[in-house]
C-alpha positions as CSV (number, residue, x, y, z in Angstrom):
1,X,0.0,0.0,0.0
2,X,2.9,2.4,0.9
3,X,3.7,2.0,-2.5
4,X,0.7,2.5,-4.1
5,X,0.9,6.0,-2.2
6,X,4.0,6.7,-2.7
7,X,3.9,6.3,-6.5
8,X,1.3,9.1,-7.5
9,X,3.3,11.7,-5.2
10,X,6.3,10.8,-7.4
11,X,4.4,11.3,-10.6
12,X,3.3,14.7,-8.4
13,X,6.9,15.4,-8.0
14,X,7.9,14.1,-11.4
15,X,4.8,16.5,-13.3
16,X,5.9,19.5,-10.4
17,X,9.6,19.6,-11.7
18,X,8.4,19.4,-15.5
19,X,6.4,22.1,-15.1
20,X,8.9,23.8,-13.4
21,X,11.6,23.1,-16.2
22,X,9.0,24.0,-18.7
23,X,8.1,27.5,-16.6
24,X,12.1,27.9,-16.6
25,X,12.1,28.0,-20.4
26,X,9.4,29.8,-21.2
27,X,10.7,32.6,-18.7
28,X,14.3,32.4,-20.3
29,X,12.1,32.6,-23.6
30,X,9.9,35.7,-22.4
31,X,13.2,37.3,-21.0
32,X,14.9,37.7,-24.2
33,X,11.6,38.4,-26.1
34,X,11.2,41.1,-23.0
35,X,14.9,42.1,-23.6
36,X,14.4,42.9,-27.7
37,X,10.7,44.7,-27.2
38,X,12.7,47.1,-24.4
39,X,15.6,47.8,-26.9
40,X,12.8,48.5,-29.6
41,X,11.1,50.7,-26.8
42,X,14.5,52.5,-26.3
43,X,15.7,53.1,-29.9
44,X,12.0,54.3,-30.0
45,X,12.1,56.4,-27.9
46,X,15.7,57.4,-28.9
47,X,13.8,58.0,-32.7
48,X,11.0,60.7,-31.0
49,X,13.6,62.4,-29.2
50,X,16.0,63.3,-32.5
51,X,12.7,63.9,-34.1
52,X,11.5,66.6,-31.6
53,X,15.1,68.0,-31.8
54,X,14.5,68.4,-35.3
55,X,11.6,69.5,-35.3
56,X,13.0,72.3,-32.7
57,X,16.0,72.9,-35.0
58,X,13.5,73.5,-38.0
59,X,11.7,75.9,-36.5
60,X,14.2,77.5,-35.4
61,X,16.2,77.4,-38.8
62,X,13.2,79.0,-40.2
63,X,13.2,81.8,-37.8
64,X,16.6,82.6,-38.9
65,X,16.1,82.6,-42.8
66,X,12.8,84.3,-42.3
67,X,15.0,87.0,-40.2
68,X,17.8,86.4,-42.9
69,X,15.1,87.4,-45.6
70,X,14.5,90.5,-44.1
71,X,17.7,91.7,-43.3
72,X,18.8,91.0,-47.3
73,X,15.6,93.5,-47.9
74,X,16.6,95.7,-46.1
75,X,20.2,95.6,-46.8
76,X,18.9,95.9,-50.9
77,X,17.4,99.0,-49.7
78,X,19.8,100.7,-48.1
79,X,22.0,99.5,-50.7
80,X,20.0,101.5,-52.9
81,X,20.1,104.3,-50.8
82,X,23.4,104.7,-50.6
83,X,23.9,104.5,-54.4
84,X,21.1,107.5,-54.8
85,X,23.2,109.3,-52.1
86,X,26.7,108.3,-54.0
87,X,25.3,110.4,-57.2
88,X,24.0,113.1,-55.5
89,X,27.3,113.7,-53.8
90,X,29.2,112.7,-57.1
91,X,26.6,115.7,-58.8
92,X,27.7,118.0,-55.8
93,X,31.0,117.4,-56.4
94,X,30.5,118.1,-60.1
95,X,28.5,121.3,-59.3
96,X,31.3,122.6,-56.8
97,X,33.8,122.4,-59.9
98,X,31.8,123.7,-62.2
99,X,31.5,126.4,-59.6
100,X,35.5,126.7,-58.7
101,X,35.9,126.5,-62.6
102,X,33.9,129.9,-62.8
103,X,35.3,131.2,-59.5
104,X,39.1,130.6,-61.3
105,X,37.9,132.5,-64.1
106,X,36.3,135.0,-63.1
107,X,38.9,135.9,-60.7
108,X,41.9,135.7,-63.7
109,X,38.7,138.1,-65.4
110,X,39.4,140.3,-62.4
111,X,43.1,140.4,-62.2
112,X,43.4,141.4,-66.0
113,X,40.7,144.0,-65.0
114,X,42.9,145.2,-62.2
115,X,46.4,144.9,-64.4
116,X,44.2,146.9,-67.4
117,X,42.9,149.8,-65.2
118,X,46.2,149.7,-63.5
119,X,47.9,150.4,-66.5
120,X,45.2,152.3,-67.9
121,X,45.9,154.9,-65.0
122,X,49.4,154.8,-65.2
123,X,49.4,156.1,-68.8
């Protein structure tokens, strides 16, 4: 009779520790499958990061051509300014020796004036 009892607790034990080995296995199994998903999880997480950081930089590259764009308009127009401004002073200039021209001449005009009234009197 002891035998008959002891047999189905051995076949207990025997099932116990398959089920254990099997439970082993398929924890070693779900472990690396558990291992890959949270190295997925990580690069994934890795991937929205750089993705926000360019999204940041974009923005902000846009800002700064946008701000790029507007100083080249405005550097066109003061460019253009300071080209009207260049021919008004380079007219100026022109003027002033047209003006010195006549001052030269006019006072040679009266220096011969002087030298003819000069001699004019001494005679």
């Amino acid at each position: 009779m002891e035998r008959l009892k002891g047999a189905p607790r051995r076949t207990a034990l025997a099932n116990a520790s398959k089920r254990a080995a099997e439970a082993e296995q398929t924890a070693k199994t779900k472990e690396s499958v558990l291992k890959k998903k949270t190295e997925e999880a990580e690069e994934l997480q890795r991937r929205v990061e750089l993705t926000r950081q360019c999204n940041r930089l974009m923005k902000g590259l846009t800002a700064t051509l946008q701000k790029l764009d507007e100083a080249q308009k405005k550097l066109v127009v003061a460019t253009d300014r300071a080209d009207h401004l260049d021919a008004k002073v380079l007219a100026l200039h022109a003027e002033a020796d047209a003006f010195e021209s006549k001052y030269q001449n006019s006072k040679k005009q009266l220096n011969l004036l002087i030298t003819e009234m000069d001699s004019l009197a001494i005679n």
